[in-house]
Structure formats: structure tokens, C-alpha cells
N, C-alpha and C positions, 0 to 999 in steps of 0.2 A: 480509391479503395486499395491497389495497390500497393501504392506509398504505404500509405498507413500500415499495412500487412508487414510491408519488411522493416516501419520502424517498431512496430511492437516488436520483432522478434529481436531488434536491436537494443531496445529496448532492456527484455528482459535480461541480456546479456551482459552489458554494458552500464545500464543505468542511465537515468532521463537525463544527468547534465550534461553529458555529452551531445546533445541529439538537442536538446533545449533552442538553441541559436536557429539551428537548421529548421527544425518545426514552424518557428515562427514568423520565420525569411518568408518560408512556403506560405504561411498562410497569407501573408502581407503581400507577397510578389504574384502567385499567383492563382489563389484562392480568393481575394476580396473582390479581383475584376470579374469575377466570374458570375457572384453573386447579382449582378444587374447587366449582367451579359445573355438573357433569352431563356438560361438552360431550367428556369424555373425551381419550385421547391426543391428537387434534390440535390441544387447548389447548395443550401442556406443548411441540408440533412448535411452534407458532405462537412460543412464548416464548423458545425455544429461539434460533430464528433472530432475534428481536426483540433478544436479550440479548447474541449475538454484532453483532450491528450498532453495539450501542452501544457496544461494547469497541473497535470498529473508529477509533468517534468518538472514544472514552478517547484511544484510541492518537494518533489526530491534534492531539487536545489535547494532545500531551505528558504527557497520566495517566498513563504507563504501570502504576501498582499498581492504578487503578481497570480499566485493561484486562483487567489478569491476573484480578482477579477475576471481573470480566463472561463473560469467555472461559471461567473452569472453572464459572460457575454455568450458562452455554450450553450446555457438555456434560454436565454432570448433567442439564439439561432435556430434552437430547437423548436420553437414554440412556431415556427414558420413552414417547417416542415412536415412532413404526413408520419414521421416515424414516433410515435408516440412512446417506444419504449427506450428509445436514445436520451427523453426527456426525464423518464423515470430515472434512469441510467446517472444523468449527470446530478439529479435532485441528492443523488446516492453521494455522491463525489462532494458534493457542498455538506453534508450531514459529517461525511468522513470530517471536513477540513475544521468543521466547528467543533469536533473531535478529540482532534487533533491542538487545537484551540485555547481545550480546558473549558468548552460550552458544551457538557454533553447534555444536556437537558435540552438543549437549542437542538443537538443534534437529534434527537429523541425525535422531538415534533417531526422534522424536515423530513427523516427516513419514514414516519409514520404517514404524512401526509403522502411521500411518493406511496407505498404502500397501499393506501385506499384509492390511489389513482390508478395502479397496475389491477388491483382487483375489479376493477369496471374491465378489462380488457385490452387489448389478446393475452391469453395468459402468455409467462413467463414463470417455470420452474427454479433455473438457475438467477433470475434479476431477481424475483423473491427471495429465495437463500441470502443472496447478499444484503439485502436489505436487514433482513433479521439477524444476520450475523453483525451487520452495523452497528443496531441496536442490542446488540448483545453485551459488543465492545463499551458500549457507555455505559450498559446497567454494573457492568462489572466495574468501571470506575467509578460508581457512584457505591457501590460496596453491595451491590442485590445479587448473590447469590443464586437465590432461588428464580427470579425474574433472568439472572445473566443464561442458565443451565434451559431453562423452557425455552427461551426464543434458540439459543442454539440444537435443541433437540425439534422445533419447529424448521429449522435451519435446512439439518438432515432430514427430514422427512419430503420437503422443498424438493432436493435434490434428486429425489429417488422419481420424481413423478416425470412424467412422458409428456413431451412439447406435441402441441397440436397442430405447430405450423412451425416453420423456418424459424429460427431466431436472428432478431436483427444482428447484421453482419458487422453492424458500426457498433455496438455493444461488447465491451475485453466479457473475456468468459470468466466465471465462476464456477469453481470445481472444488471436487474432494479435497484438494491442496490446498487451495485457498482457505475452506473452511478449517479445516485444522491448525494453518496458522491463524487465524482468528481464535480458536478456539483454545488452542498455545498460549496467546498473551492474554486470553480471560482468566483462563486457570493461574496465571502468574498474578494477575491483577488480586485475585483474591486472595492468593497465599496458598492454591491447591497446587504445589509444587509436584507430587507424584505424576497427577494429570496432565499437568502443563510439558511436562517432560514426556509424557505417552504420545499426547497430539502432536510438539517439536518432532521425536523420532517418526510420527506418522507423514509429516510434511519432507522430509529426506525419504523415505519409503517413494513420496511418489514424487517427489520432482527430479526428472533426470540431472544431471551435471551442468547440461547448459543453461538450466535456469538459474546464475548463477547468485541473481538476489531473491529468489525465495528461497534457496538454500540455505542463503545466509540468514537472511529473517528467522528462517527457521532453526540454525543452530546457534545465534546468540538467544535465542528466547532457551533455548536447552541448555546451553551453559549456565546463564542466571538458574534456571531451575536445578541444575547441579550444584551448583555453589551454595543454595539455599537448603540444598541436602544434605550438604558436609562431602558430597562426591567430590573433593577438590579435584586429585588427579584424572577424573573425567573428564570435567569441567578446563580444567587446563589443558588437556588434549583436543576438545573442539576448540576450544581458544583459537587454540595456537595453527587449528588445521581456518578458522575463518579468517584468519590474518593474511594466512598465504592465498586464500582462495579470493580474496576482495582485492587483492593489489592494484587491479585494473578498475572494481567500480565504481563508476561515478555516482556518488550516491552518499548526500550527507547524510540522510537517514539512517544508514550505516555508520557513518563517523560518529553520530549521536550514541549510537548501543552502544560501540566500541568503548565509548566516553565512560558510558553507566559498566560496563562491563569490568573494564579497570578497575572503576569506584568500587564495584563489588568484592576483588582480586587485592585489590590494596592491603586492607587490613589484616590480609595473611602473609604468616610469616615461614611458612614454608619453602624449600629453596624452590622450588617448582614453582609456586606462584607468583615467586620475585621474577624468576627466570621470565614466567609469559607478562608481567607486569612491565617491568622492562623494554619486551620486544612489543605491546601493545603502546606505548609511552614512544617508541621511535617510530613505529608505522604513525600514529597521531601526528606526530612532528611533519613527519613527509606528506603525508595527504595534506595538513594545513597548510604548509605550501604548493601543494600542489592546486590545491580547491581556492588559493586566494589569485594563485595564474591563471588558473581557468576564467574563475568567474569575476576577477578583478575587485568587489568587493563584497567578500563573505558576510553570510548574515550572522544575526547576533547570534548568540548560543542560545539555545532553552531547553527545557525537558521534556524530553517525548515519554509523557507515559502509555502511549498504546504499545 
């Protein structure tokens, strides 16, 4: 539990490729002897959430085949242990990745079925929020509006409610911040660019400094939403303040916005917008080198539309 403890918070700082290698040492060196070594179920709980983490990392690498696997060998580990909401938890994580995919209707069922499983018991305030905020992200790429706004106002209401027991420990938390960026790249999804820009500024409102990737999640979904405002010179001031604030993270997922963030920047001819077009065009260049050293062979490119 430890471990884990200090690489989330490394995690959110740094970004999962970095951390990727080391995770899975751990889990191979000396997590798997463990599991037929006496210590019973709360081995197989411990590996469970150990092995979802690392899929987390997959996912940030741009692995996604190493994710998918991480993510169902997590739920077969979970399905041994007593924690039933680590199992809800990681169903959440396979929904995302189908997602993320371009299967949101795949992802639809998966979040819905964890959902009728969390509703048997113990409840969970905050694993419910995420779960609907899951489904939120796909009704809005499927173009539902009305269907995207309800589960995230079902979302918020989730949040507001009072746990009646401990919340599992092996479970990453869901909060205010969270939902807002969800609720950021819904509103972008659809073309409600005012909103999508209200929820980004609310995700800077609450994530301190060291969360240095939901800040940034949060202000490239704000730039897009400026740009799509005509606010260029706003827009090119988070720019150019995400460029300097990402230098250190590891995190293709970020190299991917950056990508779209250009494309959007491009077609202006403003000397402001060449100027950050430019300097987002040489940050690219370096992290592509740098993310082919790291991880020795980058994955292909694709579109992230969440």
C-alpha cells in the first residue's frame, strides 16, 4: 500500500512513463511470489490494484494493447479478492480504454454493468461519479447531448453524497477536479465551447501546481475552447504557459493534445499564433526524441478524441 501511495503521487507529477518499467519489475519481482506464498486474498487485492496501475501507465505510454492486458489480468486478480469495489474500479478502467478505442457503445455496457454491480453493495459516492462521468464521455462522443448533461448532473449529485464506510484504499479517488475535466472535454465534444472553457478554468481553480497532468489536461482542453472562440491571444497564452509546464512530463497523452492543439493553431495567421505554433512544433520535435529514448519503440500515432 505504500508503494503504491508514493507512486501515485509520482505519478501525478511526472506521468506513468516514467514509473511504467519500475511498476512492473515490482510486480514481477516481487508481487507474483507473493501471491502463493500463505499471505492469502489480500495478496491477489494488493496485485489486483498493482496491475491496474500499471495499465494506467500502459495507457499513458500510448501501449494501449499492453493496457488492455494489464487491465483484464487486474480483474481476474480482483475477482479472488474480498474488495469488491477494486473490481468495480478496474471494470471503470476497461470502459475508459474501449473509449478511448473509438468503442464507446462497448464502453457504455462495461461502465453500466460495473454500475449495477456497485448498486448491490457497499455503496461508493465517488466510484459511482466516475462511472457516470465515464458514460458521459461516450454519450458525448456519440453526439447525445441531452443523455451527455444528465449522467454528468447524476455525476455531481454522486459526489455530494456521504460514504457510509471507509472507501477502499486501493481505489485512485474521484473528486470535483476530476469531474470537471470530464466534464471539459464533454462540453468540447459537443461544440459547447463557453462551458467546456468554464469546467477547464474550474479544473485550474482546484488542482494545485503539483498536479502537473491534470493541469495540463485541463488547460489544453481550455486552449481548444479558446481557439474555437476566436480568444486567440488567450488561447496562445495557455499555450505557451503548457509547453513550459509539461517539459518534464512523461506523458504521450499529452504529446497527442499538443499534436491537436497545433492543428488547431496552424491555420492562423496571426504573428502570435506562428510564434506559439513554432515553439509547439520544437517542443514536438524534442519530446519525439525523447519518448523514442525512453521507450525505445513509440507507438503509432492516433486520435485521441476524449
Amino acid at each position: 500500500m505504500a508503494v503504491m501511495k508514493g507512486w501515485r503521487v509520482m505519478d501525478a507529477r511526472i506521468g506513468g512513463t516514467y514509473l511504467y518499467a519500475t511498476v512492473t519489475a515490482y510486480l514481477r519481482d516481487q508481487v507474483a511470489p507473493r501471491l502463493f506464498g500463505g499471505e492469502g486474498a489480500r495478496a491477489f487485492t494488493a496485485a489486483a490494484a498493482l496491475t491496474e496501475m500499471a495499465g494506467w501507465m500502459a495507457h499513458e505510454a500510448g501501449r494501449d494493447e499492453d493496457a488492455r492486458r494489464h487491465f483484464h489480468r487486474a480483474w481476474d486478480l480482483s475477482t479472488v479478492g474480498p474488495d469488491r469495489h477494486l473490481g468495480i474500479h478496474v471494470l471503470n478502467s476497461v470502459a475508459h480504454l474501449a473509449h478511448h478505442e473509438a468503442r464507446p457503445e462497448e464502453a457504455i455496457g462495461v461502465a453500466q454493468a460495473a454500475e449495477r454491480a456497485l448498486a448491490a453493495g457497499p455503496r461508493n459516492p465517488d466510484l459511482k461519479a466516475k462511472l457516470l462521468a465515464t458514460q458521459a464521455r461516450c454519450q458525448a462522443t456519440l453526439g447525445r447531448p441531452r443523455e451527455t448533461r444528465a449522467l454528468l448532473a447524476r455525476a455531481e449529485t454522486a459526489l455530494q453524497e456521504t460514504h457510509h464506510e471507509a472507501p477502499s484504499p486501493w481505489v485512485s479517488s474521484f473528486d470535483q477536479g476530476a469531474l470537471a475535466c470530464d466534464a471539459a472535454r464533454c462540453m468540447r465534444q459537443l461544440g459547447d465551447l463557453p462551458a467546456a472553457q468554464r469546467y477547464a478554468e474550474r479544473v485550474l481553480e482546484l488542482r494545485p501546481a503539483g498536479r502537473i497532468r491534470s493541469r495540463a489536461f485541463g488547460n489544453l482542453t481550455l486552449a481548444s475552447a479558446l481557439i474555437g472562440q476566436g480568444k486567440l491571444d488567450q488561447a496562445c497564452a495557455v499555450a505557451t504557459d503548457v509547453i513550459h509546464s509539461t517539459q518534464t512530463l512523461g506523458s504521450y497523452l499529452v504529446i497527442q493534445q499538443l499534436r491537436e492543439l497545433r492543428a488547431l493553431l496552424t491555420p492562423h495567421t496571426a504573428p502570435i499564433a506562428c510564434t506559439v505554433v513554432e515553439s509547439l512544433t520544437e517542443a514536438l520535435r524534442q519530446r519525439a526524441w525523447w519518448y523514442q529514448w525512453l521507450t525505445e519503440t513509440p507507438p503509432k500515432a492516433h486520435d485521441d478524441r476524449s
